[in-house]
mmCIF file as gemmi writes it, N, C-alpha and C atoms, coordinates in Angstrom:
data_model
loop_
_atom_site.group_PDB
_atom_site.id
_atom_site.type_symbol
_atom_site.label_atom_id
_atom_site.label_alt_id
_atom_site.label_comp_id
_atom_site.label_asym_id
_atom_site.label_entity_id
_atom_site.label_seq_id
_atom_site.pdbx_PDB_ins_code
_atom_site.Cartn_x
_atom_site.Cartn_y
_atom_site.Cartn_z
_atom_site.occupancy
_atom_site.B_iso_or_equiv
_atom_site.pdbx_formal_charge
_atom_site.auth_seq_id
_atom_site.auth_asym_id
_atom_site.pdbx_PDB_model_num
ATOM 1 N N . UNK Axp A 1 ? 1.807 -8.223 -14.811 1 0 ? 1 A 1
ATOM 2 C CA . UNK Axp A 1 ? 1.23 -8.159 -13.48 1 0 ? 1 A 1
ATOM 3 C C . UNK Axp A 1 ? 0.589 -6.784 -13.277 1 0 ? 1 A 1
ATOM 4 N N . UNK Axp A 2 ? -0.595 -6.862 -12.885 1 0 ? 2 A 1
ATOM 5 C CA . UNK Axp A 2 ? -1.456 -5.647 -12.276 1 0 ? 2 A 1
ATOM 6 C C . UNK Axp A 2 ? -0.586 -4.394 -11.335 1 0 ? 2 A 1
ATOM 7 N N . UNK Axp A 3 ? -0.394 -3.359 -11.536 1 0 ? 3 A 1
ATOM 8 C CA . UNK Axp A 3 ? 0.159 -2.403 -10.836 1 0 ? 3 A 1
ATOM 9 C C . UNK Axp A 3 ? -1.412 -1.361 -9.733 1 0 ? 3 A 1
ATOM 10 N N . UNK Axp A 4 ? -0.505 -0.895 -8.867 1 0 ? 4 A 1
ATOM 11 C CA . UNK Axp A 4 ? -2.106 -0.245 -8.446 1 0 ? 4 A 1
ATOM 12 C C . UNK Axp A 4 ? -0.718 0.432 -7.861 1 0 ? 4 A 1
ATOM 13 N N . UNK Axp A 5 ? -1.442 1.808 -7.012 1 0 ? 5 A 1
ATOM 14 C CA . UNK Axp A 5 ? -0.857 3.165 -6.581 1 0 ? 5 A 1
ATOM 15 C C . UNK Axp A 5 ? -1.369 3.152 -5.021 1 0 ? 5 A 1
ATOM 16 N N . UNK Axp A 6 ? 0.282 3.006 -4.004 1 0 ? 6 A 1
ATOM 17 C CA . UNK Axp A 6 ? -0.459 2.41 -2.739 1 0 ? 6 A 1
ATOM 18 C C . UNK Axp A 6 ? -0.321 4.161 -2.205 1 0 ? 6 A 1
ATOM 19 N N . UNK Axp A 7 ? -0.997 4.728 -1.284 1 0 ? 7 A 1
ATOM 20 C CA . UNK Axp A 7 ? -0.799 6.231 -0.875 1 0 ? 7 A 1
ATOM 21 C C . UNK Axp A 7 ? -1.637 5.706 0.919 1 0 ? 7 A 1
ATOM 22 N N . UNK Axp A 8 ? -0.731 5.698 1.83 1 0 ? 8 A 1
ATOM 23 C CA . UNK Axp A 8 ? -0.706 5.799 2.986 1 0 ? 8 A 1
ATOM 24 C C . UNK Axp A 8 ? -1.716 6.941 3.45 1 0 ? 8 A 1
ATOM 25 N N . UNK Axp A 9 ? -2.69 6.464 4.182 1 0 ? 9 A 1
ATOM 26 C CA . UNK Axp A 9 ? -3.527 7.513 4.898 1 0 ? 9 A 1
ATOM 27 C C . UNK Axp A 9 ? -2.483 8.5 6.186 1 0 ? 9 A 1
ATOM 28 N N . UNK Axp A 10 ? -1.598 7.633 6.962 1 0 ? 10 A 1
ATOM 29 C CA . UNK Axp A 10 ? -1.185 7.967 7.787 1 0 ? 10 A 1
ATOM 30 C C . UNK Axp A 10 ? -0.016 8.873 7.389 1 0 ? 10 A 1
ATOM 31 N N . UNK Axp A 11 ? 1.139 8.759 6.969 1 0 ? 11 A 1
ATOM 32 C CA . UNK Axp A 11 ? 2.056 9.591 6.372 1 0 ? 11 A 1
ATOM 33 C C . UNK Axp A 11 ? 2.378 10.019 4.957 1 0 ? 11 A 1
ATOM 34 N N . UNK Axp A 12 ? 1.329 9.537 4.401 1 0 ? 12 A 1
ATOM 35 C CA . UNK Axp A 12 ? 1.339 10.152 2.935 1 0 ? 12 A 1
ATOM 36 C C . UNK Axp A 12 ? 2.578 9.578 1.741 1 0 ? 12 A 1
ATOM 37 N N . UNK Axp A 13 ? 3.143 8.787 2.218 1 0 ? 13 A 1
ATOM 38 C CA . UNK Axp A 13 ? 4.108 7.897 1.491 1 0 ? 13 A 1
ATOM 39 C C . UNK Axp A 13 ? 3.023 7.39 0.393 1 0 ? 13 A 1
ATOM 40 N N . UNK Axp A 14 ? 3.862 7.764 -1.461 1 0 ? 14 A 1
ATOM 41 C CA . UNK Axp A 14 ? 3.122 7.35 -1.882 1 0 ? 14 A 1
ATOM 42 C C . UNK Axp A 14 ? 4.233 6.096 -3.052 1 0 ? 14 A 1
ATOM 43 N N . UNK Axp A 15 ? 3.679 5.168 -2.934 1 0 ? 15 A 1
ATOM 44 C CA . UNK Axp A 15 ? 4.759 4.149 -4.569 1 0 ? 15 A 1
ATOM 45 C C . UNK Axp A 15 ? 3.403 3.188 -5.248 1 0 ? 15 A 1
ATOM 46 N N . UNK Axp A 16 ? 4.078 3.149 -5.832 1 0 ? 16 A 1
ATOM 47 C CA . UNK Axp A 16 ? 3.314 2.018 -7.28 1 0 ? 16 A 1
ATOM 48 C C . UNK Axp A 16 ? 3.492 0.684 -6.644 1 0 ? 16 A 1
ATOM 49 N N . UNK Axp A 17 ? 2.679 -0.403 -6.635 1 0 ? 17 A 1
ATOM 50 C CA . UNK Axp A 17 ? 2.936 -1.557 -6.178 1 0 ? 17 A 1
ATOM 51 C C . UNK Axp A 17 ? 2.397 -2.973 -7.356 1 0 ? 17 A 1
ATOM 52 N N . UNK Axp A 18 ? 3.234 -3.652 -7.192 1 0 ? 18 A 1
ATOM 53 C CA . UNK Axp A 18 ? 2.599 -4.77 -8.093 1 0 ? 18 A 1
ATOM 54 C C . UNK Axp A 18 ? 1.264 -5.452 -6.702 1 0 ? 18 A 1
ATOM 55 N N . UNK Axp A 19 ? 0.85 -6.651 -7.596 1 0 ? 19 A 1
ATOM 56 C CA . UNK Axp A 19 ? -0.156 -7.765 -6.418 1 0 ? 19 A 1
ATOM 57 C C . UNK Axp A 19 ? 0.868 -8.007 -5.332 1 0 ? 19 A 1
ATOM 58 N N . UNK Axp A 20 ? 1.454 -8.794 -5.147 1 0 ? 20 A 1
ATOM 59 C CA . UNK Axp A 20 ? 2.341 -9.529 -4.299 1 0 ? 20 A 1
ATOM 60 C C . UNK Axp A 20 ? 3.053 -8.41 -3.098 1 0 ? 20 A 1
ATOM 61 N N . UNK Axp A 21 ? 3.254 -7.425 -3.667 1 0 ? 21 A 1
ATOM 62 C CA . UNK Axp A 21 ? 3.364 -6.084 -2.81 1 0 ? 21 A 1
ATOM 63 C C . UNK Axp A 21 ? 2.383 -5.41 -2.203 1 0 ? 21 A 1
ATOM 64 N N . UNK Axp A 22 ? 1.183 -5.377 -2.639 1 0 ? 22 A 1
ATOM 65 C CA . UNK Axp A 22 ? -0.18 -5.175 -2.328 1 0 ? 22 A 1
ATOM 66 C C . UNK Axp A 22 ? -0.393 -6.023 -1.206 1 0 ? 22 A 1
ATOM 67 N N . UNK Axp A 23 ? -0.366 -7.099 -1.537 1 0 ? 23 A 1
ATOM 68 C CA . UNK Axp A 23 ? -0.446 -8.233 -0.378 1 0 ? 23 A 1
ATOM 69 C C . UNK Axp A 23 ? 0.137 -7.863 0.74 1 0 ? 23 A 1
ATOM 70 N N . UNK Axp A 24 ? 1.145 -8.097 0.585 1 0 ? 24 A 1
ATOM 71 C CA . UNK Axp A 24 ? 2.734 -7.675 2.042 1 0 ? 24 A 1
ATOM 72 C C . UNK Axp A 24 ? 2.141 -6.48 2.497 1 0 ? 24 A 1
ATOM 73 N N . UNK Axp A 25 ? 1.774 -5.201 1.784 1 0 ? 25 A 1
ATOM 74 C CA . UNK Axp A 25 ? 1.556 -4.117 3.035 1 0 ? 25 A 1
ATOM 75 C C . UNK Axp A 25 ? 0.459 -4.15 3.446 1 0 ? 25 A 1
ATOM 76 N N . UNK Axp A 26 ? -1.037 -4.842 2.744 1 0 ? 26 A 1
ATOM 77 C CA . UNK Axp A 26 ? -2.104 -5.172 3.53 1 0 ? 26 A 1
ATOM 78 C C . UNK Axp A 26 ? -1.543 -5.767 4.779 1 0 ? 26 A 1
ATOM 79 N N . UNK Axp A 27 ? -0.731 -7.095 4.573 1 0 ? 27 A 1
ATOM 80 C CA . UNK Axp A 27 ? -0.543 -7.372 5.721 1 0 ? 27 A 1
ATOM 81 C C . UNK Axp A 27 ? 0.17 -6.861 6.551 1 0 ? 27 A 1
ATOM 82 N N . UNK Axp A 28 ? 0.894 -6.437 6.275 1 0 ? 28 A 1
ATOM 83 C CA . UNK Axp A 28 ? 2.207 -5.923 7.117 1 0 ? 28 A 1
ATOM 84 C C . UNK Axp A 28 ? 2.306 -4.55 7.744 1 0 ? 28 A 1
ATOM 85 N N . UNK Axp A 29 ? 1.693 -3.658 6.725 1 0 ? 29 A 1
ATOM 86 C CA . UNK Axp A 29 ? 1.347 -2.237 6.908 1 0 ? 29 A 1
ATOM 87 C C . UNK Axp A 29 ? 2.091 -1.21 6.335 1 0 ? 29 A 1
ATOM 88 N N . UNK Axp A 30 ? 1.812 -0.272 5.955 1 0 ? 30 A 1
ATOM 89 C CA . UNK Axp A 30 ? 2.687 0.842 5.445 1 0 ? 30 A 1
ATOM 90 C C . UNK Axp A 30 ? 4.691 0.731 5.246 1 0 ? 30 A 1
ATOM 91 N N . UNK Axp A 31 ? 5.249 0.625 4.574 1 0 ? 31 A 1
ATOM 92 C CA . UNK Axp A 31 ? 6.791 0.056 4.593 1 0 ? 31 A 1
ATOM 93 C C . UNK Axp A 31 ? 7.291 1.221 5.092 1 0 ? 31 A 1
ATOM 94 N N . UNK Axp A 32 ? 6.612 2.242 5.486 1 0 ? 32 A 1
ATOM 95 C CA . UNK Axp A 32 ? 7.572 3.352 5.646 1 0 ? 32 A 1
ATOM 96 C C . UNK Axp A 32 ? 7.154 4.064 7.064 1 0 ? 32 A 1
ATOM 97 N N . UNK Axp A 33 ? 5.935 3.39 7.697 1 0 ? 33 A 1
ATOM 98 C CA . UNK Axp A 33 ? 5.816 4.316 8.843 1 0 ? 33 A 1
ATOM 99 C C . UNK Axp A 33 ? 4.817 3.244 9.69 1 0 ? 33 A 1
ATOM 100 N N . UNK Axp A 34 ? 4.436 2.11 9.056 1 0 ? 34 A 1
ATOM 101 C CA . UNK Axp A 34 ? 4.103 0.63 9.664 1 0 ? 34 A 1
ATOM 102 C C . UNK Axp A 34 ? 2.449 0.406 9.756 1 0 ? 34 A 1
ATOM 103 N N . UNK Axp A 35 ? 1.886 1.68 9.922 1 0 ? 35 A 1
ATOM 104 C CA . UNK Axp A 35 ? 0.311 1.839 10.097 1 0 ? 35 A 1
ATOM 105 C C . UNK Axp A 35 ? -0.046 1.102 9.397 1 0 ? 35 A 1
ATOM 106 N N . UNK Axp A 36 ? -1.531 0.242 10.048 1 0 ? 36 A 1
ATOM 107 C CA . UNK Axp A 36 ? -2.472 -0.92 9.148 1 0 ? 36 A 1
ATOM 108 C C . UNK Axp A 36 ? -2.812 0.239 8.194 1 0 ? 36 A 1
ATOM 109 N N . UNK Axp A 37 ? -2.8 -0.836 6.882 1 0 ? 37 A 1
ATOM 110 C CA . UNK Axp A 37 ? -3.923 0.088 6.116 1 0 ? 37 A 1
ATOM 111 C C . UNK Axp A 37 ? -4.823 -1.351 5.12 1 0 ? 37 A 1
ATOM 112 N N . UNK Axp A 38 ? -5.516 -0.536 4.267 1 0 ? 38 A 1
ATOM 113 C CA . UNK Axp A 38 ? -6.879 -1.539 3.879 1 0 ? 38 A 1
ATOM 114 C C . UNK Axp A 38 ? -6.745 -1.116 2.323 1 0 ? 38 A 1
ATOM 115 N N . UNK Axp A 39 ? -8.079 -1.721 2.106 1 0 ? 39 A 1
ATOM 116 C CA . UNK Axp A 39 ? -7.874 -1.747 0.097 1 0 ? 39 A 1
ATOM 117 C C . UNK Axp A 39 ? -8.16 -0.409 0.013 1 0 ? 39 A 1
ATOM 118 N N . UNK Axp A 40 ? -8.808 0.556 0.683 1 0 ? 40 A 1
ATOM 119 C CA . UNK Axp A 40 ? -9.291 2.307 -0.179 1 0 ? 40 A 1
ATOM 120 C C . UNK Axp A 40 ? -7.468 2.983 -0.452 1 0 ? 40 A 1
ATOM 121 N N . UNK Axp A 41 ? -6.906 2.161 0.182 1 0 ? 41 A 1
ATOM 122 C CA . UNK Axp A 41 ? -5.582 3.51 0.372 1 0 ? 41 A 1
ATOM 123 C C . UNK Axp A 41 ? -4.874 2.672 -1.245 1 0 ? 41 A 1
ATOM 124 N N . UNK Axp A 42 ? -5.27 1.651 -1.876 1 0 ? 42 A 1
ATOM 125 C CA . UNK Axp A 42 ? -4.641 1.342 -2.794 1 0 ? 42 A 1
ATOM 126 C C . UNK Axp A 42 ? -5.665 1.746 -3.997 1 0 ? 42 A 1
ATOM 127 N N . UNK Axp A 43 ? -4.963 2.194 -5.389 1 0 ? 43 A 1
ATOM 128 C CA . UNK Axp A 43 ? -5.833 2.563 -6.61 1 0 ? 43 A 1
ATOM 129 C C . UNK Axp A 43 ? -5.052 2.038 -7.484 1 0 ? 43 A 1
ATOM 130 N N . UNK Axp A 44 ? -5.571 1.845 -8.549 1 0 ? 44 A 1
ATOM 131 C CA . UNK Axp A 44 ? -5.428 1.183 -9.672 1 0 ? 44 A 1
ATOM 132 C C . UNK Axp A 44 ? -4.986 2.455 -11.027 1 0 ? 44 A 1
């Protein structure tokens, strides 16, 4: 499975995420401080 590097614009929380995790905080938002975020804050 594809890994990418999620880094929060808002509090700078940074972890490694698989797809399916990618997914959840697009939707859901940051796991650590809740802010929407979008595809630039994730890298590969």
């Amino acid at each position: 499975m594809k890994e990418y590097e999620f880094t929060c614009s808002a509090c700078g929380q940074q972890i490694d995420v698989n797809e399916t995790m990618r997914d959840a905080i697009k939707s859901n938002g940051c796991p650590v401080c809740a802010t929407a975020v979008d595809e630039s804050e994730f890298s590969e």
